[in-house]
N, C-alpha and C positions, 0 to 999 in steps of 0.2 A: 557399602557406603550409600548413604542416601542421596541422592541429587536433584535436583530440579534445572530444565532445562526450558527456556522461556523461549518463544519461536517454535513453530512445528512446519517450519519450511523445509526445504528440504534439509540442509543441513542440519538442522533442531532436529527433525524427523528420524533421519540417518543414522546422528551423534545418540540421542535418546535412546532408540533400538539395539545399537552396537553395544552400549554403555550397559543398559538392562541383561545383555548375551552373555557379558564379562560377572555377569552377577549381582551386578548394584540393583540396587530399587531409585525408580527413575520415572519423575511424576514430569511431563509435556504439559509446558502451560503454552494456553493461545487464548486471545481474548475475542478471538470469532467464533463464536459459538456452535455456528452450522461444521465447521471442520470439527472442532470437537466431538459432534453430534457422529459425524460421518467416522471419524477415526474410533468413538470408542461402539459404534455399531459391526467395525472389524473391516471398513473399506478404507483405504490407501488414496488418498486424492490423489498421487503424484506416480508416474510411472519410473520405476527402478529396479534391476531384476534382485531379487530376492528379497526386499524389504520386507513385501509382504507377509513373506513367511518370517522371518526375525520377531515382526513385528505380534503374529499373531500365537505364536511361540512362548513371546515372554509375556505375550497378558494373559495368556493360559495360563504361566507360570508364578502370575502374581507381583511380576518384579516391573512390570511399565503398565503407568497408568497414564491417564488422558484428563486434564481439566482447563477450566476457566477459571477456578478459582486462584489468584493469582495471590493476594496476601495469606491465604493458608499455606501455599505452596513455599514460599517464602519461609515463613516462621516455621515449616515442619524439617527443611532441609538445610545442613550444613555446606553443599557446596554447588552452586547456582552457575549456570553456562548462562551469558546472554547470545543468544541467536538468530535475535531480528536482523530484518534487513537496513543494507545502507545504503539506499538507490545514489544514481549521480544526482546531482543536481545539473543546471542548465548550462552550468561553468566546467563542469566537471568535477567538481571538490562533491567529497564522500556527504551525504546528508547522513547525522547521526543523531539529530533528533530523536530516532526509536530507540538508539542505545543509549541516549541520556534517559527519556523517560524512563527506560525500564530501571537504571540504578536511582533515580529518586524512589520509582516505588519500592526498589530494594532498603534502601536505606529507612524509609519510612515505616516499614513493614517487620524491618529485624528486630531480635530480640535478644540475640545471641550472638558470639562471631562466627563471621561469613567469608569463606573464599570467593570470589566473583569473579568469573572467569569469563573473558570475550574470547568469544568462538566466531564471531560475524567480522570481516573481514572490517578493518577501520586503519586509519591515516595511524604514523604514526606520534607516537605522545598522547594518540587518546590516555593510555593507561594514566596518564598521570589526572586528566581530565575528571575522569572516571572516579580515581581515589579520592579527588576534592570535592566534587559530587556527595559524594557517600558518607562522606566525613561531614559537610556542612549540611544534607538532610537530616543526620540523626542526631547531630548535637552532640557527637563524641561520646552516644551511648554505649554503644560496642564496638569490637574490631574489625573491619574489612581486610582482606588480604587481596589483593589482586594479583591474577594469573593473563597473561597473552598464552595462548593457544590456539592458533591459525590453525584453519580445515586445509587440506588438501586432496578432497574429494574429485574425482573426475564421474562426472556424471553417465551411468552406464556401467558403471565396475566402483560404484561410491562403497558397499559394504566390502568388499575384497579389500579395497585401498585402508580403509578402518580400521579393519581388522589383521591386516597384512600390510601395515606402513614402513613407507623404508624408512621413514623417520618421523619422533613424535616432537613437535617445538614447544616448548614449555618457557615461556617469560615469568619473570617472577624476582623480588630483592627478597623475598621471607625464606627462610628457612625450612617454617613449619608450614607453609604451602609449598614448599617443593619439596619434603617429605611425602605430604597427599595426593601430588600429582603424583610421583613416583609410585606410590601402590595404587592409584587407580589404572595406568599404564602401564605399571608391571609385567602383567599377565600377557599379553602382546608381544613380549620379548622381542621388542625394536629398540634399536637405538633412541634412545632418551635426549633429546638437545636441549639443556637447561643454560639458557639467556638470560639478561635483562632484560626489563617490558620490550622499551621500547627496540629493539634488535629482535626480538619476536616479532613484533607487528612489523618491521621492515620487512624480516625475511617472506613474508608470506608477499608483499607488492612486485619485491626483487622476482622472487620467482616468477609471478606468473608474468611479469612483464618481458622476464627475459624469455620463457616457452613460446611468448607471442612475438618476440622479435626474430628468434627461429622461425616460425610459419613465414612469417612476411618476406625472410631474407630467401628461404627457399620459394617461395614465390614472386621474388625479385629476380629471381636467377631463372624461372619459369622463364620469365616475361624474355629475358635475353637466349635463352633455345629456341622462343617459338621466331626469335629473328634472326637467327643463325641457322634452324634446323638441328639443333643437335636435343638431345631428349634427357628432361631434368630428373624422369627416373634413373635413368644411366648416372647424369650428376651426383645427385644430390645420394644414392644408393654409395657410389665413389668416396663422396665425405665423409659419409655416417661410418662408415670401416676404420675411419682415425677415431681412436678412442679419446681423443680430445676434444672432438666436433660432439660424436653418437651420433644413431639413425632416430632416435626419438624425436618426434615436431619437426622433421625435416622435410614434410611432404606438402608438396605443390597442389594448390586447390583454388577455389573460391573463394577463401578466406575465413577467418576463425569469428565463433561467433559465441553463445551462450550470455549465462550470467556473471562472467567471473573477469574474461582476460577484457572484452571493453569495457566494464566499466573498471577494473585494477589498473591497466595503462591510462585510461583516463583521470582517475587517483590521482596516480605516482607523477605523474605529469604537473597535477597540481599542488601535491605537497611539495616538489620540487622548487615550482615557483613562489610557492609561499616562502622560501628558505632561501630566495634569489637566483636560485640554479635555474637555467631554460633547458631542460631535459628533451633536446632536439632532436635525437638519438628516436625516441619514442613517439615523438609527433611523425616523423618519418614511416614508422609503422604503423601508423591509423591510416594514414594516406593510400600507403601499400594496399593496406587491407580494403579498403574503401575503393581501389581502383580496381583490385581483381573481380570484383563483383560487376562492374559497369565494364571491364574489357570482355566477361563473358558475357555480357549481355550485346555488344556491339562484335563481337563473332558470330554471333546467332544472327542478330542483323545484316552481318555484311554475307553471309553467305544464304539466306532467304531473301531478299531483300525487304519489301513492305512484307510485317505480319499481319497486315489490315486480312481479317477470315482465314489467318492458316491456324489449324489446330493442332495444337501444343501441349505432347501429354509429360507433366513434369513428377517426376516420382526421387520421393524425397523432401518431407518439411520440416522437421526436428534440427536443427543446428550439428547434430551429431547423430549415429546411431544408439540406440538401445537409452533411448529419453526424449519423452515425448514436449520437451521445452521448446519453444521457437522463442526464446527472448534473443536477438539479434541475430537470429535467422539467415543465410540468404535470400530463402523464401519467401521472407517480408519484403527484400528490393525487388527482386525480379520480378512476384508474378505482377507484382502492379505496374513493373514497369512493361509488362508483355501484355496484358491487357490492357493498358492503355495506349498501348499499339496498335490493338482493334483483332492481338489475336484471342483466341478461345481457348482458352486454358483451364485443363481438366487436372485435376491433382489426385495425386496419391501418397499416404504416407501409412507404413505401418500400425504406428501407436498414434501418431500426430493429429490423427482428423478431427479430433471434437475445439483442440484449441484452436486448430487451423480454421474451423467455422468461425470464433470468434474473433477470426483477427480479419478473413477474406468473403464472410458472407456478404456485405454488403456490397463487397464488389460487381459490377457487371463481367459477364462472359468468364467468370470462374465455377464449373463444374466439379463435385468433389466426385471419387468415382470409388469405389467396394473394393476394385484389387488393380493390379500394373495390367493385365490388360484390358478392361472397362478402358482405361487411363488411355490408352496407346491403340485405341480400334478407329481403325482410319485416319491418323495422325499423321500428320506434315515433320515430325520431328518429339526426338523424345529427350528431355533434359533432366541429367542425374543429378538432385542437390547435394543427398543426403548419402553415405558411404551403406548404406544398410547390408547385411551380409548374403539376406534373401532377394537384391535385387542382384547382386554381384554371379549367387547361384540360378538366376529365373533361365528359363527356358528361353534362348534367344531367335532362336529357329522357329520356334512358336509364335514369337513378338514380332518375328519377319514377315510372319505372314500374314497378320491381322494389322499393321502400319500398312498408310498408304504410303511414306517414301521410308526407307531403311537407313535413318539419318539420325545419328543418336550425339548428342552434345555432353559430354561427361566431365562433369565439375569436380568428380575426385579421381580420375585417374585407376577407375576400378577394372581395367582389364588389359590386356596386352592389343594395342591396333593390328599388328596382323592376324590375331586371332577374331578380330570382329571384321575385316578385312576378308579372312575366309568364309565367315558366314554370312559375307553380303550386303556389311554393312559401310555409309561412310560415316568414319569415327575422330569428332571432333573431341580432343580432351585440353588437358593442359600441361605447357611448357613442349608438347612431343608434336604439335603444327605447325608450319612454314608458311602461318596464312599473313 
């Protein structure tokens, strides 16, 4: 199948890769010409494990290509992903300005008929949006078929999920578009979910609103252990065994962050209200979310007291492990809010440190540091943001002995307290303190 896939963001990037693995021939349009530059020189702007080789796999193989040329791309391919971005706006409602552009130039550009498939996560009813778009750019030259097809990429495990989805969502009223999604997903042997548009585009807000209202709720329940003393691993481990609840997004932390679940809850929130509903249910969990981040930052507080000159080695910037994104970060509230406390804050992150320059260089009293001990050499306290697997295995006896006090503040809950207990340490996490 031929395809062209417009965005070479991450999910452009991802979707393109996987797509070219299954055998199609698969032309990445982006109108920024230096990524194009970079991607077809064989470098990966974006940290993902295994893209790189997918990626470089199939342009050996002839089947994924890299352009700018955007109305060639267009006229050579019968069926078109759009996969720009649809940042929030300052209200919250989805901006889709890039997904209208990109179907006028579709429509201006065809010559033939086109399935046009949104891959970029958008409100739902765009699809109808979309199809009158297309129709009134080209003057009812050819036919448009329109497809919803939501990602559900988890960033760090994106090409597994691809290529190993528990389920594929297919929107679509045509017939002969859900013929061609059906063999293009065929080969994947998942389950096929074919919807109409708009029940596609929902399922994808539904979901991830509802995986972010599990974080918050288990970190609601944090918040009532760390006042009772009882411990939300024990909890929340308790729930997840009812097969009704699951242990999946059940876990107590800092709160969720990335590209997806703030700005989708903040979406849903507003397609809601556009439609008269006050989806309060959901403002609730921004609140949540927004609170776990400043309650860790005033434990840190109430137990140092002034950070004015105490140094602060925080390891972990990425929102997650295994991707090196900080779009809604913890890392973006704390450290500014720990430096402007007057402590000295030294950072470390695995993959994370070149974006992290761009977001904290200009800060005063932020050190980036080579490895977790650079980070933690003579430190007043060490704060874990990020879940990463190699700080969970580091050498702690080591790290004891190069910290000036053995005080570790752990925002994911990556280790059992009497086992840091016995090596020395005093171990602040969350939901499991009676402070």
């Amino acid at each position: 199948m031929k395809i062209a896939i417009i965005g070479t963001g991450y999910v452009g990037l991802v979707t393109g890769a996987c797509l070219a693995e299954l055998g199609n021939r698969v032309t990445c349009v982006d109108n920024n010409s230096e990524k194009i530059q970079t991607l077809n020189s064989g470098t990966i702007p974006i940290f993902e494990p295994d893209l790189e080789e997918i990626v470089k796999r199939n342009v050996n193989a002839k089947r994924l290509f890299f352009s700018i040329d955007l109305p060639a791309s267009i006229r050579e391919n019968d069926v078109i992903f759009i996969a720009v971005g649809t940042p929030s706006k300052e209200n919250g409602e989805a901006d889709l300005s890039f997904v209208e552009g990109v179907a006028r130039k579709i429509a201006q550009h065809s010559q033939n008929p086109k399935i046009v498939v949104e891959k970029s996560t958008v409100p739902v009813e765009t699809g109808r949006r979309l199809q009158a778009l297309l129709t009134s750019h080209n003057g009812n030259k050819t036919r448009f078929e329109v497809v919803s097809n939501p990602e559900f990429l988890r960033e760090g495990s994106a090409i597994h999920d691809f290529l190993h989805p528990e389920r594929v969502v297919i929107g679509t009223n045509s017939e002969s578009a859900r013929a061609k999604m059906q063999e293009l997903y065929g080969p994947l042997n998942s389950p096929i979910i074919f919807t109409d548009i708009n029940s596609a585009e929902l399922i994808k807000h539904a979901s991830n609103s509802f995986l972010a209202l599990k974080i918050s709720y288990a970190n609601a329940i944090a918040n009532i252990c760390e006042l009772t003393g009882a411990d939300v691993e024990e909890v929340t481990y308790g729930m997840g065994l009812d097969s009704r609840i699951g242990k999946q997004f059940l876990r107590a932390g800092i709160g969720f962050g990335g590209s997806c679940f703030p700005k989708d809850v903040d979406a849903f929130i507003r397609i809601a209200k556009q439609k008269g509903y006050s989806f309060g249910l959901l403002e609730e969990v921004q609140r949540i979310n927004a609170f776990q981040r400043k309650h860790f930052f005033e434990k840190i507080k109430k137990r140092l007291g002034s950070l004015k000159g105490k140094s602060l080695a925080v390891l972990g910037l990425a929102f997650k492990p295994n991707t090196d994104d900080l779009r809604h970060a913890p890392s973006l509230d704390l450290v500014p809010w720990l430096q402007k406390e007057g402590a000295l804050v030294r950072v470390f992150d695995p993959v994370a440190m070149n974006p992290a320059r761009l977001k904290f260089d200009s800060l005063p009293n932020v050190q980036f540091c080579a490895d977790e001990f650079e980070a933690m050499n003579l430190a007043d306290a060490v704060l874990i943001l990020t879940e990463w697997q190699q700080f969970k295995e580091l050498d702690w006896e080591k790290a004891n002995a190069v910290l000036k006090k053995a005080l570790i503040f752990d925002g994911r809950n990556l280790f059992v307290p009497n086992r840091m207990k016995q090596l020395g340490f005093e171990y602040i996490s969350v939901g499991r303190d009676a402070l």
